[in-house]
N, C-alpha and C positions, 0 to 999 in steps of 0.2 A: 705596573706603574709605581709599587711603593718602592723599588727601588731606584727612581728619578736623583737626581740630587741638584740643589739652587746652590746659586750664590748668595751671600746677606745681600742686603741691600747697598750696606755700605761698602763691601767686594766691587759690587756691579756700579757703582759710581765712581769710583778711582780708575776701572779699567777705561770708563769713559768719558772721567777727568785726563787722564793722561794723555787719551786722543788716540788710541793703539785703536780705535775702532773705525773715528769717522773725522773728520776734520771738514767741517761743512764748507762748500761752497756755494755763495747768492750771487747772482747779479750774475753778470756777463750774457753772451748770446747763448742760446741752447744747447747750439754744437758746441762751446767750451764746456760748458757743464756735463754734457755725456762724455768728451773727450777725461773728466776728472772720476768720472761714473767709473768707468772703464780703467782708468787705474787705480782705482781704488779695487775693483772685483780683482785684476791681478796680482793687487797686497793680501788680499786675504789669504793665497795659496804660501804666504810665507810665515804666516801665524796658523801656532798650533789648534785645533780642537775648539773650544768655543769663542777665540778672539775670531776667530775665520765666521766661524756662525754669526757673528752680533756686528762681523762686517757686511758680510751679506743682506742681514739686515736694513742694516743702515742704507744701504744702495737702494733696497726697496722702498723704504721710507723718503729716499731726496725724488725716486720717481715716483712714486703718488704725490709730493707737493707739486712737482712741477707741471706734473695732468692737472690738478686741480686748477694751478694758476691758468691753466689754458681751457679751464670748463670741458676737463675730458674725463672720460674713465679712462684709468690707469691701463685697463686692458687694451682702449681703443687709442689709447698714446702710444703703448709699444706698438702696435700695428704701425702706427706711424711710420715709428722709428725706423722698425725692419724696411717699410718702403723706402723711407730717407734716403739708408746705408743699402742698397742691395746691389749698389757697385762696390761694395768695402766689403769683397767676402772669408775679411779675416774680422772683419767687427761682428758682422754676424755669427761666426764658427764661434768664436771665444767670449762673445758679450751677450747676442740678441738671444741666444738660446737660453741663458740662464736669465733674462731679467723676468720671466712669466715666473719660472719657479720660483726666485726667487720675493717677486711677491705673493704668490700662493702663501707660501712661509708666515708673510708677515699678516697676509688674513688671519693666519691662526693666531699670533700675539696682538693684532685685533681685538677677537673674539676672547680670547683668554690669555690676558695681558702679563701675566706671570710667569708664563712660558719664555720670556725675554731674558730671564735671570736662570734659566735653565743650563746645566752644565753638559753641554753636546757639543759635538761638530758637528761642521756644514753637513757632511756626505750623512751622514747617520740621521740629522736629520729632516732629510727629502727622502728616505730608505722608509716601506715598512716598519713599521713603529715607532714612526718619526712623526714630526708636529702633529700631520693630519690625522693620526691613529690616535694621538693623545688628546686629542678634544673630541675624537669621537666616541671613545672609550668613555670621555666623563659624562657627554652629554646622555649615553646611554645608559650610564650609572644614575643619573640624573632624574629621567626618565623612568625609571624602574625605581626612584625614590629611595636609593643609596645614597651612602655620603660619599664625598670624595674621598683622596687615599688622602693621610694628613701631611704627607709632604708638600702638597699641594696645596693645602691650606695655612700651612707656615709660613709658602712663598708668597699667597695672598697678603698675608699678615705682614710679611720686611714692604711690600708694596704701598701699605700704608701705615707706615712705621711715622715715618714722616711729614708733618703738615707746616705749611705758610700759612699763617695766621696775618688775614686782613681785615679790612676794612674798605666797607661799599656804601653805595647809595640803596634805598630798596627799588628793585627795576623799575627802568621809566620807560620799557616798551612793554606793551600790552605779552601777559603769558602766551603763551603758543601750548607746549606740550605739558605734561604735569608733572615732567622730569629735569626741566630747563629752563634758565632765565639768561634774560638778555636785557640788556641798557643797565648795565651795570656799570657805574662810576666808580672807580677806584681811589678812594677818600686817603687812606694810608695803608703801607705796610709794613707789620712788626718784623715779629723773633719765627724763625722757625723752631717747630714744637715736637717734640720725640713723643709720641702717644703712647709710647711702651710704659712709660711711665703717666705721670697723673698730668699730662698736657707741660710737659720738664720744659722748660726751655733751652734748645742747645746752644752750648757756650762753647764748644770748639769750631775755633774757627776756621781750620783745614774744614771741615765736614762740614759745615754753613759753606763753604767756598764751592764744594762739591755738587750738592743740594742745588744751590741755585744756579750752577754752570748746564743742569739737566733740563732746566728749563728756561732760563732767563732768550735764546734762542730764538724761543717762541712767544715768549709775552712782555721780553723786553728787561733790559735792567732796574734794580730795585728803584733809581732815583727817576728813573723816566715813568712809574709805572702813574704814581698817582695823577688823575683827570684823566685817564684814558677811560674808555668802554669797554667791555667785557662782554664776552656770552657764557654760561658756565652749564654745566652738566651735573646734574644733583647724584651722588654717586649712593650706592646703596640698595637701589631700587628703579625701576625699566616701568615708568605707563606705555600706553599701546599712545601710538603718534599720529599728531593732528598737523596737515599744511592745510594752511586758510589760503594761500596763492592757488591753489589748485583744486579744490577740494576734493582730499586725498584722505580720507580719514580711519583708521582701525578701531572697531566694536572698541568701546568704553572710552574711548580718547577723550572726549569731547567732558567723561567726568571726571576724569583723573586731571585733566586742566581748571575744573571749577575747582577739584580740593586743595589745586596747589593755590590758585588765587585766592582762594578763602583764607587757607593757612598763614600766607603771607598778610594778610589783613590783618590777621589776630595776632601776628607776631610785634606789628606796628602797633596796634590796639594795647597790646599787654606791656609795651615800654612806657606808651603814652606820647606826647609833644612829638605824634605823626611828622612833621616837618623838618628835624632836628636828628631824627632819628637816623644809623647807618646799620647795618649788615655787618654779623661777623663771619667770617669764614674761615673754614680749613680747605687750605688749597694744598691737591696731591700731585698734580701735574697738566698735563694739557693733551688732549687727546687728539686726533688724527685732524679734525676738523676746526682746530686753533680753540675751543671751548675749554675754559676751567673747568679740572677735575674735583669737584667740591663738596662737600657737608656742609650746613649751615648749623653757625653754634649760638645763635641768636642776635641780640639787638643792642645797642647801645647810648645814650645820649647822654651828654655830659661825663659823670662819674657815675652814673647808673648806669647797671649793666641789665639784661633777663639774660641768662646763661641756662643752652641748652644740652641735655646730654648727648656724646656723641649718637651718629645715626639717628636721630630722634627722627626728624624727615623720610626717612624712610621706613622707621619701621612705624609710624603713624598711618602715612600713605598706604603701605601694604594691609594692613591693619583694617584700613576702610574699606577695603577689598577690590583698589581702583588699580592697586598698581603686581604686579610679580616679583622677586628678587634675583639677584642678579647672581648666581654660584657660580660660572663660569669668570667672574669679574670678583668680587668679595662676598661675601655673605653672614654679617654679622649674626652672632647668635640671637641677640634678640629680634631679628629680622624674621630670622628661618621661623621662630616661635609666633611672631606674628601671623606669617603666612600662614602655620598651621589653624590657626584659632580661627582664621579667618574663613578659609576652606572649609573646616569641621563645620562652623554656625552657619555657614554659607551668606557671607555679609559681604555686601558690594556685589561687584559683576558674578561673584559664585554664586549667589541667592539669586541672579536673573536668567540665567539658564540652565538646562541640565549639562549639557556640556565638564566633562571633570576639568577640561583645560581651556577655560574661554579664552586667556592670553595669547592662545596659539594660533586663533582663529588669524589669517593675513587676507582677508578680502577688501576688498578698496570699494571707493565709491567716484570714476574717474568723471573731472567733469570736462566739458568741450572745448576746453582749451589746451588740457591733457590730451585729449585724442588728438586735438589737433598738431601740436608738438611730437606726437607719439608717429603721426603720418608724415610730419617732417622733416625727420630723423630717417625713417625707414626711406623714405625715399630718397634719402644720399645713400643708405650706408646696405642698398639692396633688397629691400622689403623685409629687412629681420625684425619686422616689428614688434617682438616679445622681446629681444637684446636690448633693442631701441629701451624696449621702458622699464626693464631692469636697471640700465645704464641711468637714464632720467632718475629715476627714482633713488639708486644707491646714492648719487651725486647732493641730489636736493633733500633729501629728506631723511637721510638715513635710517630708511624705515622699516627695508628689506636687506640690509646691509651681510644676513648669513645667506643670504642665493648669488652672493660677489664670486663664491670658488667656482660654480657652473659657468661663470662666463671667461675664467681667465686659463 
C-alpha cells in the first residue's frame, strides 16, 4: 500500500469542476434518469484510468440518492431495477451487472473516504488489491494497532485541507447521538478557509469557484443557504448510536449524547448572552445522508468571539472515554493521543468493562415496533428477516452501516 498514489485535493476538484466525471441529473421520471445512468457507465469506457473510476463512482452515488428518495436499500433498488428491465436484455448484459459492483466500490469510499482521490482505474480497482483489499488491509493494520502507511494519511489531510466557515444557531432539536446535531439554522456564510495554513482565508477565486461547485448540489447555493436547517456530523470522532424512534440503542450511546449535550451547554455558557449566541463551524463537505461534514470552532455574539482549537470536540469527547476515533476517516494527532490516555487510565466506557474494545460491542436493544416492522418487511420480501433489518437499520440509523458489503 505505500505505493498508492492521490491526487491533491485541488487535482480532484477541477477533474470535477470540469464535469469529465458526472454531470448530474434531478427531476424527471425514473426510467429517464437510469436511461442517463446508462450512458454515463458507457462514457466511462472512453476516459482513461481514474476519470473511468471516479465515473463509475458517480453512477453509484446518483443510485444510492435515488433508493434513498424511495425509502429503499440501494441493494433492494437494483433488485428492482433488474426486474423492471428484464425484457431489456441489452440493459441488463451492459448496465445491471455492473451497478451492484459498482456500489460495492463506493461502500469502500464510504467507509474510507480518501480512497476517492485515489489514482486507479475502474478494472484494477474491482481486481484483487483493489478498494476492497485496501480497507481491509488498513482496518487490520488498525486492529493490530499499526499506523496507516502515510500516503494514506496525506490523502486524509488534502481531504481536509479545506473548510467553509459558518455560521449557526446552537441546535434547536433535542441531541439524538453524541456525534451529531440537528435544527441547525444557518445564520451566515463566510470565506472558505485553507487549514494548511493558520485558518488562511482563500482568495482565489477559480478555487473558491471549485470548492463550492463540490458541494453547493447538495446543501444549495451560498445566497439561498442562510434560514435553512441543517443536520451536521461532528467529524473527528464516532459515539456508539442512539435511535429514540425505535429504541435501538449501542453500549455507552446513551453517554456519549449526555457529553455532547453538556458540552454544548458550556459552550453557550462560556460566550454568555445564551439567546444571541451562534455557532461557528468548519464545514468539509456533506456526507451520503445530506448531513454537514463539520468541526465546531466555537461561539459568537456580537464582536466577541470563544474560538476553539481545531478538533477540540473531538479529541474532548474521545478523551471522556465516551467516544473512539475515526482512522479509517481522519484522525488528528491529538485525537489518536487522547484515545491512548484514555485507554491506558481506563476513563469512560474503558474504566466499565474489561472488554479492550467496548466500541465494538454492536448489540441492539429492539423494541416492538422494531420487530414489528422487521416482520413486515420479511414478509413482502420472503421471510429474510435478518436482510430485512440490516436493510432497516443501514437506512435509518446508520448504525450498522460496515455489514452494507454482506447484503449487496
Amino acid at each position: 500500500m505505500d505505493n498508492l498514489t492521490f491526487r491533491t485535493i485541488e487535482d480532484h476538484l477541477t477533474i470535477i469542476g470540469d464535469q469529465l466525471v458526472l454531470p448530474e441529473q434531478t427531476g424527471g421520471t425514473e426510467q429517464a434518469m437510469m436511461q442517463h445512468l446508462w450512458a454515463l457507465s458507457d462514457r466511462a469506457a472512453l476516459h482513461p484510468q481514474s476519470i473511468s473510476f471516479l465515473i463509475h463512482l458517480n453512477v453509484a452515488k446518483q443510485c444510492h440518492n435515488i433508493a434513498c428518495g424511495r425509502r429503499l436499500h440501494v441493494s433492494r433498488w437494483i433488485a428492482l431495477q433488474r426486474q423492471d428491465n428484464r425484457e431489456n436484455p441489452e440493459w441488463n448484459r451492459r448496465f445491471a451487472g455492473s451497478l451492484a459492483n459498482d456500489v460495492l466500490l463506493l461502500w469502500q469510499v464510504f467507509r474510507m473516504p480518501c480512497l476517492e482521490l485515489l489514482e486507479i482505474g475502474y478494472a484494477a480497482s474491482c481486481r484483487p488489491r483493489g478498494l476492497r483489499d485496501i480497507v481491509r488491509s488498513c482496518q487490520q493494520l488498525l486492529d493490530d494497532r499499526q499506523p496507516l502507511p502515510r500516503c494514506l494519511l496525506v490523502a486524509q489531510e488534502q481531504l481536509h485541507k479545506y473548510a467553509l466557515r459558518i455560521e449557526t444557531s446552537f441546535p434547536e432539536d433535542r441531541i439524538g447521538d453524541g456525534d451529531g446535531l440537528s435544527g441547525l439554522r444557518v445564520v451566515s456564510v463566510g470565506s472558505w478557509i485553507n487549514r494548511d495554513g493558520d485558518d488562511v482565508i482563500v482568495n482565489d477565486q477559480s478555487l473558491s469557484a471549485l470548492l463550492w461547485r463540490n458541494i453547493e448540489a447538495k446543501i444549495g447555493r451560498r445566497d439561498d443557504l442562510p434560514g435553512t436547517r441543517q443536520r451536521c456530523r461532528l467529524v473527528g470522532f464516532d459515539t456508539q448510536e442512539v435511535c429514540h424512534e425505535l429504541a435501538c440503542h449501542q453500549h455507552y450511546a446513551e453517554q456519549g449524547r449526555q457529553w455532547l449535550e453538556a458540552r454544548m451547554t458550556r459552550l453557550q455558557q462560556e460566550i454568555g448572552n445564551e439567546e444571541q449566541a451562534v455557532l461557528l463551524m468548519d464545514v468539509f463537505g456533506v456526507d451520503q445522508y445530506g448531513r454537514l461534514l463539520a468541526d465546531v470552532r466555537g461561539a459568537r455574539v456580537g464582536q466577541d468571539s470563544h474560538i476553539l482549537q481545531r478538533w477540540t470536540f473531538a479529541e474532548e469527547c474521545v478523551a471522556a472515554g465516551w467516544a473512539h476515533t475515526t482512522p479509517l476517516y481522519v484522525q488528528p494527532h491529538r485525537v489518536g493521543q487522547a484515545l491512548e490516555a484514555a485507554r491506558t487510565n481506563r476513563i469512560g466506557a474503558w474504566g466499565l468493562q474489561t472488554d479492550e474494545r467496548p466500541f465494538q460491542d454492536r448489540v441492539h436493544f429492539f423494541s416492538p415496533l422494531l420487530m414489528q416492522e422487521i416482520a413486515s418487511r420479511a414478509g413482502e420480501q420472503g421471510g429474510q428477516e435478518e436482510r430485512v433489518l440490516v436493510a432497516a437499520m443501514n437506512y435509518r440509523y446508520d448504525c450498522t452501516r460496515h455489514e452494507c458489503n454482506s447484503m449487496l
